[in-house]
C-alpha positions in Angstrom: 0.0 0.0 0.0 2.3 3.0 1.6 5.2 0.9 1.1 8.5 2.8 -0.7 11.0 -0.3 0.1 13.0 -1.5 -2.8 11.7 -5.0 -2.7 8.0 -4.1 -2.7 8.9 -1.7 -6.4 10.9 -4.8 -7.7 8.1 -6.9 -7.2 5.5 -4.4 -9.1 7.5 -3.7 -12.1 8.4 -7.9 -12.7 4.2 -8.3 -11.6 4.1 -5.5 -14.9 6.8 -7.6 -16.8 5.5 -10.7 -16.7 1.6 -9.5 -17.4 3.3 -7.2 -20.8 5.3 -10.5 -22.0 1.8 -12.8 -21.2 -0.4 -10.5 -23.3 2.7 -10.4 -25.9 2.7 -14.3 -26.0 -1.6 -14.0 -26.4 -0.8 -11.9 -29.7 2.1 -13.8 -31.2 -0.2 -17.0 -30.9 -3.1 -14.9 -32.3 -1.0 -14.2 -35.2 0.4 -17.7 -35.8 -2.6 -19.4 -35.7 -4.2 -16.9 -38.2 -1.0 -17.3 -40.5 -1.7 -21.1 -40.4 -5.5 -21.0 -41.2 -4.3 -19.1 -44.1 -1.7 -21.3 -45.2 -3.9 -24.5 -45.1 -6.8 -22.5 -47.4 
């Protein structure tokens, strides 16, 4: 909550890392899959 300590701002920004890479992962898959729908056509 009020907490400045170093260890509770590490833990946000890899919390914020590893939801941005997730939601990257989502799209990439997105992508491939349409790729492959095309390709089969």
């Amino acid at each position: 909550m009020g907490d400045k300590s170093p260890k509770a701002n590490q833990k946000k920004s890899t919390q914020k890392q590893a939801a941005a890479s997730s939601a990257d992962q989502k799209k990439k898959q997105a992508i491939a899959s349409k790729s492959a729908a095309s390709k089969k056509k």
